[in-house]
Each structure stands twice: as structure tokens, then as C-alpha cells.
C-alpha positions as CSV (number, residue, x, y, z in Angstrom):
1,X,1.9,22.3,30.6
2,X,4.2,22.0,33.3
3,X,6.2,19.1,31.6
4,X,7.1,21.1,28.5
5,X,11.1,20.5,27.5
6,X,13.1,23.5,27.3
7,X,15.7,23.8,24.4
8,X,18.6,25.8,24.2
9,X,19.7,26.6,20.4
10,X,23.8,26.6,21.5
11,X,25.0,27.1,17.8
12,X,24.7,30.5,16.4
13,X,25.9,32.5,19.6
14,X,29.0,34.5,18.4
15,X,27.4,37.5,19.3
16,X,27.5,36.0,22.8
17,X,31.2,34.6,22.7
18,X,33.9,34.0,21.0
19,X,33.5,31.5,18.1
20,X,37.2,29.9,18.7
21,X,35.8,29.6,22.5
22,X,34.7,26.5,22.5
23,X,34.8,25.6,26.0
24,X,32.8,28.5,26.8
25,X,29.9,26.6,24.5
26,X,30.6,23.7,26.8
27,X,30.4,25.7,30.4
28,X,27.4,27.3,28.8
29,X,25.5,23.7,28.4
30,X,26.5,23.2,31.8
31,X,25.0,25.7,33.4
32,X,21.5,25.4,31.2
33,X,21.7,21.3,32.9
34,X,22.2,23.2,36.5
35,X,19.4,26.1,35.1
36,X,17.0,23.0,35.3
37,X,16.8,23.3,30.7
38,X,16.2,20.3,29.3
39,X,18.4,19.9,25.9
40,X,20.9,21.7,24.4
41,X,20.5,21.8,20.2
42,X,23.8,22.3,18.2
43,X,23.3,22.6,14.4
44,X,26.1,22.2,11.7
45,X,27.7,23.3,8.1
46,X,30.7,21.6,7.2
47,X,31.6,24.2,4.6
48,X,29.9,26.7,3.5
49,X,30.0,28.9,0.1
50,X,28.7,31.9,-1.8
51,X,24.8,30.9,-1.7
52,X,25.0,31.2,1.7
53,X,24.1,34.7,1.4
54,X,22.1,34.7,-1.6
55,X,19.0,35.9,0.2
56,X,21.5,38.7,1.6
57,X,22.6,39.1,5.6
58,X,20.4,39.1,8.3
59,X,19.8,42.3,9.7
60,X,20.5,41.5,13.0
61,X,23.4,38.9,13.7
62,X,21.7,37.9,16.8
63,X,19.0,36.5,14.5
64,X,18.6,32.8,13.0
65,X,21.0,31.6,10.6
66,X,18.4,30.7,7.6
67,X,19.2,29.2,4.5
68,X,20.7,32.4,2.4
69,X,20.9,34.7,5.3
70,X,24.7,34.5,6.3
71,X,27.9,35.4,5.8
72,X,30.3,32.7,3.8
73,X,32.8,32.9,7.3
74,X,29.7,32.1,9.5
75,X,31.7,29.6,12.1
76,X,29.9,26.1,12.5
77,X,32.1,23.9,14.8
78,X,31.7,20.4,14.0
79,X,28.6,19.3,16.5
80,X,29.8,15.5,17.0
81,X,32.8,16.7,18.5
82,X,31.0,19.3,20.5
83,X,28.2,17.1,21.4
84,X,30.7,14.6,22.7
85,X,32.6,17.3,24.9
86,X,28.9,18.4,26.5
87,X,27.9,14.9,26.8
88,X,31.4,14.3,29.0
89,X,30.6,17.8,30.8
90,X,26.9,16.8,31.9
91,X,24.7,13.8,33.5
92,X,20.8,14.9,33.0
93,X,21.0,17.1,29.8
94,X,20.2,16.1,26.5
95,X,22.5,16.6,23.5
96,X,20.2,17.0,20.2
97,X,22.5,17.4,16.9
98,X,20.0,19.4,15.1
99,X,20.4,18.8,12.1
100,X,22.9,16.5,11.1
101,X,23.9,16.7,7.2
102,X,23.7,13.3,7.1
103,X,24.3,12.7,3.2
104,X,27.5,14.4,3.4
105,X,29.0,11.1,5.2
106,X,29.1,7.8,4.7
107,X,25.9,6.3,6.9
108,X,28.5,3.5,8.5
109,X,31.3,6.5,9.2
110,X,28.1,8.2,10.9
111,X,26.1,5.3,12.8
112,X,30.1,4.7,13.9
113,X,29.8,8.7,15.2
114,X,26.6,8.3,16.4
115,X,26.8,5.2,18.5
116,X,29.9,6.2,20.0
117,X,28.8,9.8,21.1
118,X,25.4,7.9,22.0
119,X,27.2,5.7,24.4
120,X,29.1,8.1,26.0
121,X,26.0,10.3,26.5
122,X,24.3,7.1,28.0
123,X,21.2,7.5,25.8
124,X,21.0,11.2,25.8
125,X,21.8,12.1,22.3
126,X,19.1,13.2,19.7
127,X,20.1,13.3,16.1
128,X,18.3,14.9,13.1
129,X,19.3,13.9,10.2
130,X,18.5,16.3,7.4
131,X,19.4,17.1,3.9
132,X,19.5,21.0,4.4
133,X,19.9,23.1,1.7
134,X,23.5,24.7,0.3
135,X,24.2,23.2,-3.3
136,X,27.8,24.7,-3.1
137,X,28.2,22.9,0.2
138,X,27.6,19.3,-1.6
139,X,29.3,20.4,-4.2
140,X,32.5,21.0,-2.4
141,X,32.0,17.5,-0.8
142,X,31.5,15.9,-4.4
143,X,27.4,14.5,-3.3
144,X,25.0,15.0,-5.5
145,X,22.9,17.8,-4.2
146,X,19.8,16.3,-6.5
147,X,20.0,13.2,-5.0
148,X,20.1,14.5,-1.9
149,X,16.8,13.2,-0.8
150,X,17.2,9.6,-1.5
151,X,20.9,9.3,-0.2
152,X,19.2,9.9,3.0
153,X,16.4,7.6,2.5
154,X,19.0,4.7,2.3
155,X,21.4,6.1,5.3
156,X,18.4,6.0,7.4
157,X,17.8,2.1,6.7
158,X,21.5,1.4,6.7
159,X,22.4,3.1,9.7
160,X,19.4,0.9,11.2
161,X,20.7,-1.6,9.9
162,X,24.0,-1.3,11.1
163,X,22.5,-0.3,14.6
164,X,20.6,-3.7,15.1
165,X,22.3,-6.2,13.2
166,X,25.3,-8.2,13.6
167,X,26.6,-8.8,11.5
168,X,24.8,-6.0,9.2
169,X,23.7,-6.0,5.4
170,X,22.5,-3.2,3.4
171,X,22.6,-2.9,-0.8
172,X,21.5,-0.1,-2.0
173,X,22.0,2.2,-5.2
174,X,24.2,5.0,-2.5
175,X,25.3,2.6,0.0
176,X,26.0,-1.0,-0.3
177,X,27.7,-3.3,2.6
178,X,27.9,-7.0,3.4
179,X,28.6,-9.1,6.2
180,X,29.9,-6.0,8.7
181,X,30.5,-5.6,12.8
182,X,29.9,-2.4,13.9
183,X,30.7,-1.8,17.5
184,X,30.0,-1.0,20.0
185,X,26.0,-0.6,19.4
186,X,24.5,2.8,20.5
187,X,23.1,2.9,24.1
188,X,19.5,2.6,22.8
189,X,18.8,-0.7,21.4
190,X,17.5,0.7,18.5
191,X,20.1,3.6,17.9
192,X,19.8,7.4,18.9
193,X,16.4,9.2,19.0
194,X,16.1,11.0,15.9
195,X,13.8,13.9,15.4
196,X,13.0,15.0,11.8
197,X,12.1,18.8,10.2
198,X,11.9,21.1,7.5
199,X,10.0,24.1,5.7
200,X,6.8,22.3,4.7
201,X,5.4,18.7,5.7
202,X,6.1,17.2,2.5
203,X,5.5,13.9,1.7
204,X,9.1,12.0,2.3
205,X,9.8,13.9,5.5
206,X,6.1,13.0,6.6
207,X,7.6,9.2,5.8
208,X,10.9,10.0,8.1
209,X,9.0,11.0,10.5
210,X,6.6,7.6,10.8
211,X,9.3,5.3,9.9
212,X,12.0,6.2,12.2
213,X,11.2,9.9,14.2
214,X,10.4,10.2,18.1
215,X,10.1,14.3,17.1
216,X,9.4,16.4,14.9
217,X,10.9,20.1,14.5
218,X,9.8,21.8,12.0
219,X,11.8,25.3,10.6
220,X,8.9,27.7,11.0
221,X,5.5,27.2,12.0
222,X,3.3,24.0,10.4
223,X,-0.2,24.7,9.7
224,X,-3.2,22.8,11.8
225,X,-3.6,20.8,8.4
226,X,-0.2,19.4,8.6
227,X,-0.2,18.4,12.2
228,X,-3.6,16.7,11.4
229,X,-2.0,14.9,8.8
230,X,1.0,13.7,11.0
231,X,-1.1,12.4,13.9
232,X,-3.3,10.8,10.7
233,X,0.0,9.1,9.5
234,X,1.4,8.0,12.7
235,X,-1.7,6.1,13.9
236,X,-2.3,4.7,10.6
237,X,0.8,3.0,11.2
238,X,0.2,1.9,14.7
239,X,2.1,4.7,16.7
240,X,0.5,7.1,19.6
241,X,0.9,10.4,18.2
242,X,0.8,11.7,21.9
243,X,4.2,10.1,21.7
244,X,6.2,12.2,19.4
245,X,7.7,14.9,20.6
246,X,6.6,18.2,19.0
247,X,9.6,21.0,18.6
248,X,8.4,24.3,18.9
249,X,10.3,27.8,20.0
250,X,10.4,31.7,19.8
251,X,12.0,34.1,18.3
252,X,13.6,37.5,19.1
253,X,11.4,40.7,17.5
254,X,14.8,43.0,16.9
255,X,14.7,47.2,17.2
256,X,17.2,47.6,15.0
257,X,20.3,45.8,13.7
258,X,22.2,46.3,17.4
259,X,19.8,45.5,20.2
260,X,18.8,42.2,22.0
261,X,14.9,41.3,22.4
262,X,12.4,41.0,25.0
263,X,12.7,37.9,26.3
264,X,9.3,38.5,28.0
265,X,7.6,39.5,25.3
266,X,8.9,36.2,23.2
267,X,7.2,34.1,25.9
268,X,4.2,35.5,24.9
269,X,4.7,33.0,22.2
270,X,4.8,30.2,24.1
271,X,1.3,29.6,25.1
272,X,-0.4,29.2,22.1
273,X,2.1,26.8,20.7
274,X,1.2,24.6,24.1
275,X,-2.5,24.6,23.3
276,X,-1.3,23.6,19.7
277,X,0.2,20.4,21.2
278,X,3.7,21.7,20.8
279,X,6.0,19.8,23.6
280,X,9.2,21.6,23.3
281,X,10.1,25.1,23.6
282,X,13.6,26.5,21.9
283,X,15.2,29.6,23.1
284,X,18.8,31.2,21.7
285,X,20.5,32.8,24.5
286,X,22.3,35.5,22.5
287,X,18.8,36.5,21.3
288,X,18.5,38.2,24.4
289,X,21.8,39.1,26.5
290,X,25.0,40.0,25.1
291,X,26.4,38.8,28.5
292,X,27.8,35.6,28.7
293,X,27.2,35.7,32.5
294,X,24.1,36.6,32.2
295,X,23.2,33.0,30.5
296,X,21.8,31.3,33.7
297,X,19.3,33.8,34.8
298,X,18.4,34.1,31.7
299,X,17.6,30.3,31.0
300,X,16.2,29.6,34.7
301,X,13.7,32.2,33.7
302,X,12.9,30.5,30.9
303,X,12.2,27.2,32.7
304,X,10.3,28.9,35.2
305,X,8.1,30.8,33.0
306,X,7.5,27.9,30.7
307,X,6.4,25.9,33.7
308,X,4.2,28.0,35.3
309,X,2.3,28.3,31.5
């Protein structure tokens, strides 16, 4: 199991530093690429409103940010612009914007984005597009949060399209384009990898996934069944299920609403997601230090342990 990715969640760390300190997010990144981890994960809200918190706070800031579980100010820094400020900072590491709320843009705006901040990561970037959950959020934006689904059904096939044709056409009921050049094309021929995830293997992400995923990353922990019926799904259509990347990671078990966890004692999750086939591990620094300096220990013992699992 020696070849299992490590992924550091970079979002989500303001118990670690500031959230107007960007550049520390950046130096952080860098020293997880020089800490020998493999990816750095950024997620995003644009906005965010009352249901944020519907569920009520988490107990422990250091926690997950869950849909319900956080505080209306929660900062999200936009993770294209991020990403592209890690990408410039790094050589080896890869940059995985996930998730992306992709129906919140316009798919050309966003393949523009993405092939840009592909190209300058020279193939490093991982996107996953998702339709995520905040109805006040779409609201804000003015996209219909019911539709939400099938807007990103059609970005998928237009932002392919826009990826590997030239010139590109795409009509559809939520996008609809004719005749267009969009340049420069991402690094990868065939745009960005994209991994896919959510709460339950339903039946359109199960689609995403065979159509157009290299990973999957679910939120939470996907039964035996449901891998089953991936690996079904993906050979039934002609791919190597050993190829898709499989997105797993741990979470801190909190005293109380102050302390950091164990890391050690979170690794002890780690080995039975391995067995399980899982080929990705994602760790959240602030989790476990409060120390900002503390960071690359902290993730070379991560990569160590992993590897000797």
C-alpha cells in the first residue's frame, strides 16, 4: 500500500491561520509538496446564507465544514484563484478543486478557468465539479437550485465540448453555443481530471462518474454495495475499475469543543480503508496542531505512516 496518495484538505484551516492570510495557505502547500504529500484539496462557497447553520454549529471549529454545520461568515476564498497561486508556488504537487460549484457559472466562463489554471499547473489540476447543497446560495446567484442536477449534466458535455473541439458546439436547454474558439485548450488533451462525490451513490453521480470521472470522493463512507456497483458500472462500460482513483480520509475524534486530535489514533483509520481499495488518504492539518509551524512534521508523518501501511 505503499503507493497510496496523500491529501491535504487546505480549506477549512482558520483555526490554523488567519483567513485573510492567504499566502500562508500558499507556503503551507508548499511545504506539504517538500513534506513528500501528494495533493492539496481546496473546497469553495461563493456566498453563503442562513441555511448554512440550519443543522446548528459544529462543536468543534476544527471539525468539517458539513452542509448545515457553519457559521453564515465561514470564509471560503475563491479556490481558482488560490489554486492558481499554489500551482505557480509548486512543480510535483497536485491542485484538486474539490468541489467546484460548477452550476453557479457559466460552463464556457469555467472550462475558460479551468484550462487556464490547468495549463499553468502543467496537468496537475483536479476538478470536481458538484452541485453541493445551499438553496440560499443559488438563490443569491439567481440558478435554479431544483435544477441543479441537470445544469450540471449539460456543463459537463459542454465544457467537453469546449475542451476538444474547435471550433465547439453545444445546444442545450441551460447552455446553448455555436461555432466558438476557446483557447488555449487545457494541458490534458481531454481537459482536467475530474473526480466526482457525494452522500450516497445515486444514480446520476454513479453516471458522472463513468462518463467523465478518473476519482471518486465520496462525503462519508460508501457501503461495500456501492463500490460493487461502481466497479459493475465502470467495466460495463469498458473502463478498468483499478483505474479510478478512490478518495478516502480520516477524521479528528474531538475531547471537547477546544482541543486538537490524535493524529495517531486517526491513522488507525487508515488501514481498513486500504484493504477496501481506497487509493487516497485526506488529512486536515488544523485537525491536529494549532501551530502553523508545526504543519510539516505533521504532514511528513502522515506520508510516512501511510507508507509503511
Amino acid at each position: 500500500m505503499a503507493n497510496a496518495r496523500t491529501v491535504l484538505v487546505l480549506s477549512e484551516n482558520w483555526t490554523l491561520v488567519s483567513p485573510r492570510d492567504l499566502p500562508a495557505l500558499v507556503r503551507m502547500a508548499a511545504q506539504a509538496e517538500e513534506a513528500g504529500v501528494d495533493t492539496v484539496m481546496l473546497s469553495e462557497h461563493v456566498v453563503l446564507g442562513t441555511d448554512s447553520s440550519a443543522a446548528g454549529l459544529m462543536a468543534n471549529p476544527r471539525d468539517y465544514a458539513a452542509p448545515g454545520n457553519q457559521d453564515p461568515a465561514t470564509p471560503w476564498p475563491d479556490s481558482i484563484v488560490l489554486g492558481s497561486a499554489i500551482a505557480a508556488a509548486t512543480s510535483t504537487l497536485r491542485v484538486a478543486l474539490a468541489a467546484i460549484i460548477a452550476p453557479l457559472r457559466h460552463p464556457l466562463l469555467l472550462a475558460k478557468q479551468l484550462a487556464t489554471l490547468d495549463l499553468l499547473a502543467e496537468g496537475r489540476l483536479v476538478v470536481q465539479p458538484t452541485v453541493s447543497w445551499s438553496e440560499e446560495e443559488y438563490r443569491a446567484l439567481g440558478v435554479p437550485f431544483r435544477r441543479r442536477g441537470a445544469i450540471l449534466d449539460e456543463q459537463l458535455e459542454a465544457m467537453h465540448a469546449a475542451w476538444t473541439q474547435t471550433p465547439a458546439s453545444f445546444h442545450g436547454r441551460h447552455a446553448d453555443f455555436d461555432q466558438v474558439w476557446l483557447e488555449p485548450k487545457p494541458h490534458r488533451p481531454d481537459g482536467p481530471a475530474m473526480w466526482f462525490g457525494g452522500q450516497s451513490l445515486h444514480e446520476p453521480l454513479l453516471r458522472r462518474i463513468v462518463r467523465h470521472g478518473s476519482g471518486f470522493h465520496p462525503f462519508g463512507s460508501p457501503t461495500p454495495e456501492e463500490l460493487d456497483a461502481l466497479r459493475r458500472a465502470l467495466a460495463e462500460a469498458g473502463r478498468d475499475p483499478s483505474g479510478l482513483e478512490l478518495v478516502g480520509g480520516i477524521r479528528g475524534r474531538f475531547a471537547d469543543a477546544r482541543s486538537t486530535a490524535s493524529i495517531d489514533e486517526e491513522l488507525e483509520q487508515v488501514p481498513p480503508q486500504l484493504a477496501a481499495g481506497y487509493t487516497a488518504i485526506c488529512f486536515k492539518p488544523s485537525m491536529y496542531t494549532d501551530d502553523p509551524e508545526a504543519v510539516p512534521d505533521l504532514c511528513r508523518h502522515v506520508v510516512r505512516s501511510i507508507a509503511q501501511m
